[in-house]
N, C-alpha and C positions, 0 to 999 in steps of 0.2 A: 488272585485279582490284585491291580495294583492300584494306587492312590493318586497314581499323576495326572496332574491336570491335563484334561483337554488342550488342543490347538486354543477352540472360541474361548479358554478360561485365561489361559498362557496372554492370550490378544488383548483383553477386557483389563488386562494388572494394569499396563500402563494405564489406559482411560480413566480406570476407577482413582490411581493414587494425584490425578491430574483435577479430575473433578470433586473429589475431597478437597486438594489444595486450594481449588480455585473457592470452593465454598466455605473456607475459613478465611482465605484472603475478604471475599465480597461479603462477610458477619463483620468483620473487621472492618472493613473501611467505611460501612455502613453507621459503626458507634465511633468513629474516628472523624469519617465524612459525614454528618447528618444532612447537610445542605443538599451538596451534590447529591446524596444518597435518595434524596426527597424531589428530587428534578427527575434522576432514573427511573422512581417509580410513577411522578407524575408521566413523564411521557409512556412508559409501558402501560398504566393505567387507562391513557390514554386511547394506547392502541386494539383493549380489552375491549374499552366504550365500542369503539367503531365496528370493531368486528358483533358483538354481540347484537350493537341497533341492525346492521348489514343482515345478520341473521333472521332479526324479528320481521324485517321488510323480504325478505324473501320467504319466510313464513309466512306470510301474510299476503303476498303474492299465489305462491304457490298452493297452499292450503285452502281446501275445501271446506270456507268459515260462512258465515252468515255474513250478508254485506256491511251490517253495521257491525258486528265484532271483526270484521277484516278490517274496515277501517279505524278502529279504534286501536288496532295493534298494529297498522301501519303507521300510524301518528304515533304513539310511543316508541315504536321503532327508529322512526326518523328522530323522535327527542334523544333518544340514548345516543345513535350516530352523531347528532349536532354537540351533544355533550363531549362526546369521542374528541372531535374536532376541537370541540372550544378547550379542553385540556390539552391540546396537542399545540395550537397555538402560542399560549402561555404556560406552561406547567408547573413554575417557578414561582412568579407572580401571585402573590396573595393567597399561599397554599390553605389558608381555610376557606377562599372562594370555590378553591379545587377541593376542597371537601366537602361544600355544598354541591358541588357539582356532581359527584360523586356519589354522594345520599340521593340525591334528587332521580340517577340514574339508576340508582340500584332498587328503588322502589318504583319507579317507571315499571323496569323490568321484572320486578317480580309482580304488578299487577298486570303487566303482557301476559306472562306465563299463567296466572293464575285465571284469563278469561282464552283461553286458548291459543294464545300464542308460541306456543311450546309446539317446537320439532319434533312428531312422532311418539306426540304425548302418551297415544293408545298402546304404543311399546312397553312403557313401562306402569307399575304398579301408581295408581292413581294419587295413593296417599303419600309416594316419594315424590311426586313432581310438585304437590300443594307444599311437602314438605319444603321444599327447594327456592319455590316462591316465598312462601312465610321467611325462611333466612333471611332471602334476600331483602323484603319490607323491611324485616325486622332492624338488619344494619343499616340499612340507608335511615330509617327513623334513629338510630343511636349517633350515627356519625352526624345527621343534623343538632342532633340536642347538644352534643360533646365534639365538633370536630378536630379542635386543638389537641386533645385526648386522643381521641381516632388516629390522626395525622404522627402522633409521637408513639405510641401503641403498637400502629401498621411497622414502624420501621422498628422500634425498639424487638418488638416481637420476630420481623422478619431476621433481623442481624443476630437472634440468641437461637432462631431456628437452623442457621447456616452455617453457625458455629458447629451445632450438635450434629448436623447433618455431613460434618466436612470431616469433621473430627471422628465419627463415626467410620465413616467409608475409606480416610486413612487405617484407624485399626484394622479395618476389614481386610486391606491391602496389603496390610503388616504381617496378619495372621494366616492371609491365605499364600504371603512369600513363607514364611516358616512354615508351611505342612507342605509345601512343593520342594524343600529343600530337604523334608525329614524321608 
């Protein structure tokens, strides 16, 4: 029995030492770039909101709710979307407004979630979807109290996790070119 990689393993080496690089570059220019770095998340953040409100409005369309809990997660729905928007607009601009925004949304949605607004709630185990809610409350309430904190935090944190994660998946790359060569 031999040891050589697969055709899909052989294929994967490029992508993997690619996507390693790029996620030590993008740790990097995150503790290098904070500014810029904090614009890229405001707009993808941004794009989070919208989709998520999008969600809750089609939840709430679609699902088989009681009229006044449908409309009560239709209106949060549509708050999260407008929030969505209104980060997408400015995302640079006054980024602790954008972290008010953010708290505001992320507690929006986990009280969506937690009176039925949740996608195919009865799928999963009851106590991980309240779980899931409670998160959510719980950081939009943290990021309101602290969002200067939150705001340096989100990036400090995200650029030490791309480092580990880039840096990681080169070794991998490294290790899995030496045992293809041994």
């Amino acid at each position: 029995m031999t040891d050589a990689p697969s055709a899909p393993a052989r294929t994967a080496r490029p992508a993997l030492l690619l996507s390693g690089l790029a996620a030590v570059a993008l740790g990097l220019a995150a503790l290098v770039w904070p500014e810029r770095s904090l614009l890229v998340i405001g707009v993808l953040f941004g794009v989070f909101l919208i989709l998520t409100g999008a969600l809750r409005l089609v939840t709430a369309l679609r699902t088989p709710l009681p009229g006044v809990l449908r409309g009560f997660v239709a209106v949060l729905g549509a708050l999260v979307l407008a929030a969505g928007v209104l980060t997408l607009v400015n995302p640079f601009d006054g980024l602790e407004v954008l972290a008010y925004v953010i708290g505001i949304a992320w507690i929006a949605d986990g009280v969506a979630g937690l009176f039925g607004g949740m996608p195919d709630a009865d799928l999963v185990p009851r106590g991980l979807a309240v779980a899931s809610c409670a998160v959510s409350i719980l950081g939009g309430i943290a990021i309101l109290l602290l969002p200067g904190i939150a705001i340096a935090g989100f990036l400090l944190l995200g650029a030490i996790l791309l480092l580990l994660s880039g840096v990681l998946l080169v070794l991998v790359w490294v290790l899995m070119r030496r045992r293809a060569r041994a």
